[in-house]
C-alpha positions as CSV (number, residue, x, y, z in Angstrom):
1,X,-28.2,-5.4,7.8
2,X,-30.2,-2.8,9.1
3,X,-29.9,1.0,7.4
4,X,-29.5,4.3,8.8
5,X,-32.9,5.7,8.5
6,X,-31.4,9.1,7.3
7,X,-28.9,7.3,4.9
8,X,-32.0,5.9,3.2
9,X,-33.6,9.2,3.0
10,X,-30.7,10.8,1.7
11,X,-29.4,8.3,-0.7
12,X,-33.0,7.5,-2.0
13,X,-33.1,11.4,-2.8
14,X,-30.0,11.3,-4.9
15,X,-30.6,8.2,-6.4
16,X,-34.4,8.3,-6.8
17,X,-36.1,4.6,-7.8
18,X,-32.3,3.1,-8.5
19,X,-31.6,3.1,-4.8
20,X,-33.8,-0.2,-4.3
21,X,-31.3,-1.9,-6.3
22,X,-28.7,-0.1,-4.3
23,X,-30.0,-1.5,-0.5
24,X,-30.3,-4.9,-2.3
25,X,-26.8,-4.9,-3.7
26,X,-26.1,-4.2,0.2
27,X,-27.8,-7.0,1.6
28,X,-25.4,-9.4,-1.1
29,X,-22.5,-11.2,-0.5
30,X,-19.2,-9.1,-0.6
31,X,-16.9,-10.2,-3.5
32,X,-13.8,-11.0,-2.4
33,X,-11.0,-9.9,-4.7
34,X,-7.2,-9.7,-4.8
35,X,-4.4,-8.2,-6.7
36,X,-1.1,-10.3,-7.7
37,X,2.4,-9.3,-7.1
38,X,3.8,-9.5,-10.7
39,X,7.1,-8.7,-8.9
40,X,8.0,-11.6,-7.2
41,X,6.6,-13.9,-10.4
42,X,3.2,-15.0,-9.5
43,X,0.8,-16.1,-12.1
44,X,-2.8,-15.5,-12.5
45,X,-4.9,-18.0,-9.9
46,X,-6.0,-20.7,-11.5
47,X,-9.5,-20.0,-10.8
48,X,-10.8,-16.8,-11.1
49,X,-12.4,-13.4,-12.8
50,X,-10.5,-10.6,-13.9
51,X,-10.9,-7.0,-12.6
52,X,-11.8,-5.1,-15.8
53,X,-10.1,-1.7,-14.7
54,X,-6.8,-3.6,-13.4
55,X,-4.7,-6.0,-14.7
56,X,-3.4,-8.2,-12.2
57,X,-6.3,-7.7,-10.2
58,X,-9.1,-11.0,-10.3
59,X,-11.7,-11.9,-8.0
60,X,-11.9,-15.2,-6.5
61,X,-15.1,-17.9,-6.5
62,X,-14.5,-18.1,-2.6
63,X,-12.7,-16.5,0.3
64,X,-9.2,-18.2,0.6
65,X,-7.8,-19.2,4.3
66,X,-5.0,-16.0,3.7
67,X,-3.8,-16.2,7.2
68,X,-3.2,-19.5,6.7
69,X,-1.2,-19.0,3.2
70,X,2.2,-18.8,3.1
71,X,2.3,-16.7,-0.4
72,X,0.1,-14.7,1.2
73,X,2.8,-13.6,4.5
74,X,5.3,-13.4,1.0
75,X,4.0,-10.5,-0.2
76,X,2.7,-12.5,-3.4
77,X,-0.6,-11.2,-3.6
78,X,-2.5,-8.6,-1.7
79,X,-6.6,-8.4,-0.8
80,X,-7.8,-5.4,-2.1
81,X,-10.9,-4.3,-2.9
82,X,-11.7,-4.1,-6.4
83,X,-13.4,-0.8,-6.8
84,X,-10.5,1.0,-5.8
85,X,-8.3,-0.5,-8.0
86,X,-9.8,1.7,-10.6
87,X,-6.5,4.2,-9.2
88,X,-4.6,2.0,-12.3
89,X,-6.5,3.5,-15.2
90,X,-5.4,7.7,-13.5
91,X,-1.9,6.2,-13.3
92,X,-1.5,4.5,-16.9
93,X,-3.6,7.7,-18.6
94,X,-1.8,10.7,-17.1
95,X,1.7,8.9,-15.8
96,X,4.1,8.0,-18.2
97,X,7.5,8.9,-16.9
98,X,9.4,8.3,-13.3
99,X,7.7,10.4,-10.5
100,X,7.6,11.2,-6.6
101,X,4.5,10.2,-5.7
102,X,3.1,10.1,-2.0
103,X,-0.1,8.5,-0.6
104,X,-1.3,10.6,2.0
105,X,-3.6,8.6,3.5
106,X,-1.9,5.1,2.9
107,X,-3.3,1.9,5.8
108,X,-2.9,-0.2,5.4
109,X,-1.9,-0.4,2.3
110,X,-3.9,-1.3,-0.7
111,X,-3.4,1.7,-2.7
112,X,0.1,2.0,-1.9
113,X,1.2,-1.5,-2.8
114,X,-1.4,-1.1,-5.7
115,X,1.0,2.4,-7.0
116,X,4.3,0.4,-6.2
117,X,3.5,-2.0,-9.2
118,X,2.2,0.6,-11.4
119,X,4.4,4.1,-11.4
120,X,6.8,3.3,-13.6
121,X,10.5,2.5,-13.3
122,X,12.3,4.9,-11.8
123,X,9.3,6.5,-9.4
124,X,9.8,7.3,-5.7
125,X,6.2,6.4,-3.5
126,X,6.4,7.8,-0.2
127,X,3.8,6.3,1.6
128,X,2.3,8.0,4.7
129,X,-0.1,7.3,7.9
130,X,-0.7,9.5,10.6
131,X,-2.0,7.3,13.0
132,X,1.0,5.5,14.7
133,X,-0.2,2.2,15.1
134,X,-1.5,1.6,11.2
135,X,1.5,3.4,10.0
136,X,3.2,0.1,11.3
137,X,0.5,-2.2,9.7
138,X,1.5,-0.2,6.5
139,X,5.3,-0.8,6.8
140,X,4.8,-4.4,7.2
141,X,2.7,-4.2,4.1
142,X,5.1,-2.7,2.0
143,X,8.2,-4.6,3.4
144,X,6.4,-7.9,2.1
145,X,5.6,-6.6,-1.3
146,X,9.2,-5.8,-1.9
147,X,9.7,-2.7,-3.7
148,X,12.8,-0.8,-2.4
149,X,11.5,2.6,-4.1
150,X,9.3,3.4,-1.1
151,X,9.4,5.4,2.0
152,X,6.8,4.9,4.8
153,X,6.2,8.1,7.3
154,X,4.2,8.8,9.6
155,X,3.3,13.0,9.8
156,X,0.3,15.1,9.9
157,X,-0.3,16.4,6.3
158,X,0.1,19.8,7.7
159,X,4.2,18.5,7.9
160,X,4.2,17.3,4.5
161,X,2.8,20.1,3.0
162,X,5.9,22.5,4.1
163,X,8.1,19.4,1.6
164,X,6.9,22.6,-1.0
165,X,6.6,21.2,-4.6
166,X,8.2,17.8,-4.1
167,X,5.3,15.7,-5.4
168,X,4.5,15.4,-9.0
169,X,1.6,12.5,-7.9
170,X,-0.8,12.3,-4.7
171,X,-3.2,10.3,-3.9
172,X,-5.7,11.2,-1.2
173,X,-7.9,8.2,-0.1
174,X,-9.5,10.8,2.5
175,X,-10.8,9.5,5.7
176,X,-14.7,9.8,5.2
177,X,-17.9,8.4,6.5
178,X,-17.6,4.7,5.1
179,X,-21.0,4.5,3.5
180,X,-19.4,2.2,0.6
181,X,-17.9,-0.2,3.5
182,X,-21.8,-0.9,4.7
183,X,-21.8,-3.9,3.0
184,X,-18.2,-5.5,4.4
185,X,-18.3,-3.9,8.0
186,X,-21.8,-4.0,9.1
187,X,-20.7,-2.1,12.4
188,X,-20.0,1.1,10.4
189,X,-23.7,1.9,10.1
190,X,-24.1,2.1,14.1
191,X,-21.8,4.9,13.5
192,X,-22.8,6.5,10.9
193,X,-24.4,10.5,11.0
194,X,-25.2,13.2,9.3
195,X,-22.7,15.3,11.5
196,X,-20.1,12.5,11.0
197,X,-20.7,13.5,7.1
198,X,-20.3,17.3,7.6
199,X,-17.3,16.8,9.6
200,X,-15.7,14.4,7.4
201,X,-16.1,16.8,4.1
202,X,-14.8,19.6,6.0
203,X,-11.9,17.2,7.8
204,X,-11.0,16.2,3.8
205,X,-10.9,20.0,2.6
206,X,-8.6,20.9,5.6
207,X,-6.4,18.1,4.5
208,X,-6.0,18.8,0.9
209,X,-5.4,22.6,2.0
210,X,-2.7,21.0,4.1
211,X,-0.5,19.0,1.3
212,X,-1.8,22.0,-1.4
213,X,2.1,23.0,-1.4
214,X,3.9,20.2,-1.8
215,X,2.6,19.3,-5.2
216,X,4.2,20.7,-8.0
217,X,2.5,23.3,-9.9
218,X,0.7,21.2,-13.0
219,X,0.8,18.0,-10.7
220,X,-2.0,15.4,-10.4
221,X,-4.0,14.9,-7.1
222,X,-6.4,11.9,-6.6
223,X,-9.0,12.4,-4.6
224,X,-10.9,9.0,-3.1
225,X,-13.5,8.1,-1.1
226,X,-15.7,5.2,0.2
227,X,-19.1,7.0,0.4
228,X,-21.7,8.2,-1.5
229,X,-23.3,11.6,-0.7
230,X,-22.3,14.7,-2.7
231,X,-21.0,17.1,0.5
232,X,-18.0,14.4,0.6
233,X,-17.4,14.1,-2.6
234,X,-18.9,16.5,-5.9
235,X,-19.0,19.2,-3.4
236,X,-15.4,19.1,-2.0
237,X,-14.7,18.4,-5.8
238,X,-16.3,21.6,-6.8
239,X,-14.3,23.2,-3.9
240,X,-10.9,22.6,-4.8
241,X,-12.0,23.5,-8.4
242,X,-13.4,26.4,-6.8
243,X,-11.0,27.4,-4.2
244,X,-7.2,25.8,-5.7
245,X,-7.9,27.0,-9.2
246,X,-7.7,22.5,-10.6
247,X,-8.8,21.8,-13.4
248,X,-10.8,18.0,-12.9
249,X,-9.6,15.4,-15.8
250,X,-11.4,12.8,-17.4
251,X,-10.5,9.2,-16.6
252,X,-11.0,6.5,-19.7
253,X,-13.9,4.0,-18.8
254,X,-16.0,1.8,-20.7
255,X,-19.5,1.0,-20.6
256,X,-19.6,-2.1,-19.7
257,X,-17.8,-1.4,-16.2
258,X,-21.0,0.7,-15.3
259,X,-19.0,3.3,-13.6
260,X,-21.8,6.6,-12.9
261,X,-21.0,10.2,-13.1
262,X,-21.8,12.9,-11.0
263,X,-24.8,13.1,-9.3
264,X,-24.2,17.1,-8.7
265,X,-22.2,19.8,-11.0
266,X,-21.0,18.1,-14.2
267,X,-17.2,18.2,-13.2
268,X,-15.7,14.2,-14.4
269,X,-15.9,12.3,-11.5
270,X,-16.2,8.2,-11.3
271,X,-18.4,6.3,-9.3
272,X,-18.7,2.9,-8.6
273,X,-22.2,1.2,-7.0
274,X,-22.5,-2.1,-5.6
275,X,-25.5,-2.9,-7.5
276,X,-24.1,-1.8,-10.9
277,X,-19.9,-2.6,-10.3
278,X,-19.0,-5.8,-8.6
279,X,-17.1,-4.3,-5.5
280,X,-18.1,-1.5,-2.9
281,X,-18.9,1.8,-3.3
282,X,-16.1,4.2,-4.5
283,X,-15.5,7.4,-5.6
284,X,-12.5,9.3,-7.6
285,X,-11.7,12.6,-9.0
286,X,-8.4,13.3,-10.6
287,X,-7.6,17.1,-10.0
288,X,-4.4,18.9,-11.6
289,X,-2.9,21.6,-10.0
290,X,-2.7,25.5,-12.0
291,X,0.8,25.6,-13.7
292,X,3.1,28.0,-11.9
293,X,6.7,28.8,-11.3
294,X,8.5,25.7,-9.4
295,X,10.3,26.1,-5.7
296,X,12.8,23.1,-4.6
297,X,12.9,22.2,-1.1
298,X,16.2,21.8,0.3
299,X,18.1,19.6,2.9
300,X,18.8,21.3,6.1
301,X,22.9,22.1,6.2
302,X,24.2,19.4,8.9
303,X,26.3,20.9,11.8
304,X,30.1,20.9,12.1
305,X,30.0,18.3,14.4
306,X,27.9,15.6,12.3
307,X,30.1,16.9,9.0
308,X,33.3,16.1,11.1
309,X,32.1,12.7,11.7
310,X,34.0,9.6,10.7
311,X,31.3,7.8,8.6
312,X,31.0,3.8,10.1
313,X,32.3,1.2,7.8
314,X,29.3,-1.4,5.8
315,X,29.9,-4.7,6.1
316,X,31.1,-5.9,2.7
317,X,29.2,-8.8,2.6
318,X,26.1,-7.3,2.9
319,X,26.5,-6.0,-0.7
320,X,26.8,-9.7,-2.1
321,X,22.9,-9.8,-0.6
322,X,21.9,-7.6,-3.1
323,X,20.6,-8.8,-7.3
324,X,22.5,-5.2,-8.0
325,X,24.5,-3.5,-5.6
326,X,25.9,-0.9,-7.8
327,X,22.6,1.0,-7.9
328,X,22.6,1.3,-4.2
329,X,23.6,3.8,-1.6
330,X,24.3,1.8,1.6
331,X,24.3,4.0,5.3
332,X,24.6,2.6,9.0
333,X,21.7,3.9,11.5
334,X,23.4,2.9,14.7
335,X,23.4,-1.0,14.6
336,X,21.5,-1.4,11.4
337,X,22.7,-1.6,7.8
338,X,20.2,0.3,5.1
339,X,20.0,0.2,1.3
340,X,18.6,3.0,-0.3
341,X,18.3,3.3,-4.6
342,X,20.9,6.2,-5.4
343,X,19.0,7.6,-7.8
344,X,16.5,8.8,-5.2
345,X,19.2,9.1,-2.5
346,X,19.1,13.0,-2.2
347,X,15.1,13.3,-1.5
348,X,15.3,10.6,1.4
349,X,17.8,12.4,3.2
350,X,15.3,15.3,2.8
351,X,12.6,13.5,3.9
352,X,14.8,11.9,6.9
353,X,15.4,15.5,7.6
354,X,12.0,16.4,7.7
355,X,9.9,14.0,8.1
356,X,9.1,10.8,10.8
357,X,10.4,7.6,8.8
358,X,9.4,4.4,9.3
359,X,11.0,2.6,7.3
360,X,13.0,3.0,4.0
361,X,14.5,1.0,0.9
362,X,15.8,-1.8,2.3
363,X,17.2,-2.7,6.0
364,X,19.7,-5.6,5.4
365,X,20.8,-6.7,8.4
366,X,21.3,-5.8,11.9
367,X,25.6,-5.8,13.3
368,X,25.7,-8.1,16.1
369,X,29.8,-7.7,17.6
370,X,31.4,-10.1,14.7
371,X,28.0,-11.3,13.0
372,X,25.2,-9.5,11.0
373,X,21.7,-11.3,11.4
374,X,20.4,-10.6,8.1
375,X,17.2,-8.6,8.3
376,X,13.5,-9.8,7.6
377,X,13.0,-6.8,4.9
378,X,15.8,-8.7,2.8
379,X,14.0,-11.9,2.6
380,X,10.9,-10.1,1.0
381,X,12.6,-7.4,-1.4
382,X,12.4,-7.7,-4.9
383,X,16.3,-7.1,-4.6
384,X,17.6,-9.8,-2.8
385,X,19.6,-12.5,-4.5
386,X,18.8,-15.6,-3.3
387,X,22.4,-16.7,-4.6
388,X,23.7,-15.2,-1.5
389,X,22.0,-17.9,0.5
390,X,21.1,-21.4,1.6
391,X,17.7,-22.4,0.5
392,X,15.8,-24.9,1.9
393,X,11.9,-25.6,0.4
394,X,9.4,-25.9,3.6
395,X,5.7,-27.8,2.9
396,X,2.9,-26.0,3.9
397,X,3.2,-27.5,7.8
398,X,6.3,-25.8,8.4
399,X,5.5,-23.1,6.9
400,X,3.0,-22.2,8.8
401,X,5.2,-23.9,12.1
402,X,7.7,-20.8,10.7
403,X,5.0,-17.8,10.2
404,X,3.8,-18.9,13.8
405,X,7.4,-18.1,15.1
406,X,8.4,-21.5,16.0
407,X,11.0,-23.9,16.4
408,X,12.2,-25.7,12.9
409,X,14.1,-28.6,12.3
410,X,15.7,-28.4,8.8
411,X,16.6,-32.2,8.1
412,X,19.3,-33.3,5.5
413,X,22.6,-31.5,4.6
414,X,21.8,-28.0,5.4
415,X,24.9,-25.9,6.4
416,X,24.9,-24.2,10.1
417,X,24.8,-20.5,9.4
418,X,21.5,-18.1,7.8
419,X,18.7,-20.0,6.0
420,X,16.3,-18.6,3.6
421,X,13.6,-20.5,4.0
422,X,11.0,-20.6,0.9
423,X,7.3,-21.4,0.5
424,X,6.8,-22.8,-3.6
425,X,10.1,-21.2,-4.4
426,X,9.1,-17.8,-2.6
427,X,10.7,-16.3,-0.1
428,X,9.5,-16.3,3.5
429,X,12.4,-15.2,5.7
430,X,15.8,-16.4,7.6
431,X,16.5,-19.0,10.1
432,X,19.5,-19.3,11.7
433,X,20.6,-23.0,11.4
434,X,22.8,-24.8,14.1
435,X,22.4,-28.1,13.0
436,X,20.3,-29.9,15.9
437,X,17.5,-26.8,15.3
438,X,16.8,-23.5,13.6
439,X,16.6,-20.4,15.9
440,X,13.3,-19.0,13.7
441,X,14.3,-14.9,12.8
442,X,10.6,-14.3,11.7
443,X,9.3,-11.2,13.4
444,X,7.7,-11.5,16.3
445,X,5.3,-8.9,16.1
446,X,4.2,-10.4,12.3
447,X,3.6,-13.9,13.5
448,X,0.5,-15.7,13.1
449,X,-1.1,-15.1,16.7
450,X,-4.0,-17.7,16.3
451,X,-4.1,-21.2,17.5
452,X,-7.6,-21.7,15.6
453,X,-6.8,-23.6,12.3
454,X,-10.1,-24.0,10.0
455,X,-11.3,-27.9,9.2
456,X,-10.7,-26.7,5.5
457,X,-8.0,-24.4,4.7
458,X,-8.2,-23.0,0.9
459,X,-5.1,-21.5,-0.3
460,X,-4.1,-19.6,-3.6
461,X,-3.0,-21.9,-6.4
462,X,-2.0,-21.1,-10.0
463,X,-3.3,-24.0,-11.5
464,X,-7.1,-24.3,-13.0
């Protein structure tokens, strides 16, 4: 891999004699690590090194065939790379009790599934992408990894920032000029510049002058990149010191993780090399915000006309679908039957109000005249009780016949009516069964598009 002749120039100045140990690290091989979805009860792999800075995270000896895994399309484990799992050591120093937290700059989804295992019980995540297209790459990833404490949008942070105060917790993977991703996209060098740097450090400071208000005074921003020069990082750092009146926190680290510190100012700020960390290059700076008197954002009053409406009646049976219904708040949107946690009930119509949602807690099931086809979300929540259900155990083949939206035919005494069909004992979604075949409900845009199949496929197993 060839370097930007200006990166090297640059980098070499802030690095001095280190940086040949930097563009070797970059000529390596690019670890490939994952993070486990405690959630749905997977255990460690059975092979495998652990990511100091994050529990359930472990790298693996090889690259596994993950289109071709089953517990992969479950939402039982997610690729991620490991620097940036360093975001658990913020969350388990400074967060300790239930929170709203949003990530603002969420596809496709590492982070975000990464902060739906870690705030604890009782948190709200809203999870947001302002490109359209990734913000459905981003809903697809947090529908399989099952929390139904989440809200995906999809709004310029200029939007979100009028939500005033609403945010104890965000996290701001800003868009920047990739320098870290060298290694794993060789491409981005061809596009990197030094005016690509300038106008991504003034593109980040616009953005967290954007969401500013709607973190509450004494709240926590993160602020993440993938690059290494100081204007994108240490100097936007000493900006919103400078200019937003934060105070910069200390993160705990240990030696032997070989995080560096700043390379300009002396505010706390973590960075991770390739040739010192085993992952990519990574930044973070945890900010808090000045304490101040508190504003709450309000819903909208509804018109007479929706107040007058009759509200439609939920399916009863659609209740029975749920492990605990009781902590629930069910609603109709036209055809399609939600479930939203009560406790957080209140904000989401605010941010239904507001904001462009995605998706939202959990959709259960579309109303189809007399029937209601159970919906894909179910299958993959954390929520769902399986009780509610037929079961029927798939090998790997048809699996992969299902994930590849085809035609199944489910042999012994399965009942006609909705299947949830499993992979290992893990969910993977519902068939509808009519005894001489299985109409296959997997989403169609989801579905494994490839006819390639690789001579050896490697999977994740649990066993050494």
């Amino acid at each position: 891999m060839a370097l930007p002749t200006e990166f090297i120039t640059r980098t070499r100045a802030l690095l001095g004699q280190e940086f040949e140990q930097l563009e070797a690290a970059l000529q390596a091989d690019v670890p490939v690590s994952i993070r486990i979805n405690k959630s749905k009860g997977l255990s460690a792999p059975g092979q495998g090194e652990e990511v100091a800075w994050c529990e359930n995270g472990y790298y693996l000896p090889e690259r596994l065939s993950f289109t071709f895994d089953p517990l992969f399309h479950a939402g039982t484990y997610y690729v991620q790379e490991a620097s940036s799992m360093f975001l658990e050591q913020v969350v388990r120093k400074y967060v300790s009790e239930p929170v709203k937290c949003l990530d603002l700059c969420a596809a496709p989804g590492g982070k975000s599934t990464h902060l739906s295992s870690l705030l604890p019980e009782g948190s709200l995540l809203v999870s947001n992408e302002v490109i359209r297209s990734r913000s459905h790459i981003l809903a697809e990833n947090m529908t399989k990894w099952g929390n139904p404490n989440t809200i995906v949008v999809n709004n310029d942070p200029e939007e979100i920032g009028r939500l005033t105060h609403l945010f104890d917790l965000i996290v701001t993977d800003v868009p920047c000029s990739g320098e870290g991703m060298f290694r794993k996209d060789t491409d981005s060098t061809g596009e990197w510049s030094v005016a690509n740097v300038e106008l991504c450090a003034a593109r980040s400071r616009r953005i967290i002058h954007d969401i500013w208000n709607a973190l509450k005074p004494g709240g926590l921003l993160v602020y993440s990149t993938c690059t290494y020069n100081t204007e994108e990082d240490e100097e936007n750092i000493h900006y919103i010191i400078e200019e937003l009146d934060a105070e910069a926190l200390t993160v705990p680290t240990q030696e032997a993780w070989q995080i560096a510190g700043p390379l300009k100012y002396n505010h706390p700020v973590y960075r991770f090399f390739p040739h010192r960390t085993k992952g990519e290059g990574f930044f973070l700076a945890v900010l808090r915000k000045a304490e101040g008197e508190r504003e709450e954002v309000r819903l909208k009053t509804k018109n007479k006309r929706e107040k007058g409406k009759t509200a439609p009646v939920i399916p009863a049976i659609v209740r029975n679908w749920l492990s605990e219904p009781e902590v629930f708040c069910f609603e109709m949107c036209e055809d399609t039957v939600q479930a939203f946690p009560s406790t957080h009930y209140e904000t989401y119509q605010l941010i239904a109000d507001r904001l462009r949602i995605v998706t939202a807690g959990i959709r259960l099931g579309e109303v189809k005249g007399k029937d209601i086809l159970p919906a894909h979300a179910l299958a993959m929540s954390t929520a769902l009780n399986k009780k509610s259900f037929t079961t029927v155990e798939l090998s790997w083949e048809d699996a992969i016949r299902y994930l590849k939206k085809e035609a199944l035919l489910l042999l012994g005494e399965t009942p006609k009516g909705y299947v949830l069909v499993c992979y290992r004992d893990y969910p993977l979604g519902f068939v509808k069964h009519l005894g001489n075949r299985a109409n296959n409900l997997y989403p169609q845009e989801w579905r494994i598009r490839t006819g390639y199949l690789p001579e050896k496929v490697l999977l994740f197993s649990e066993k050494a």
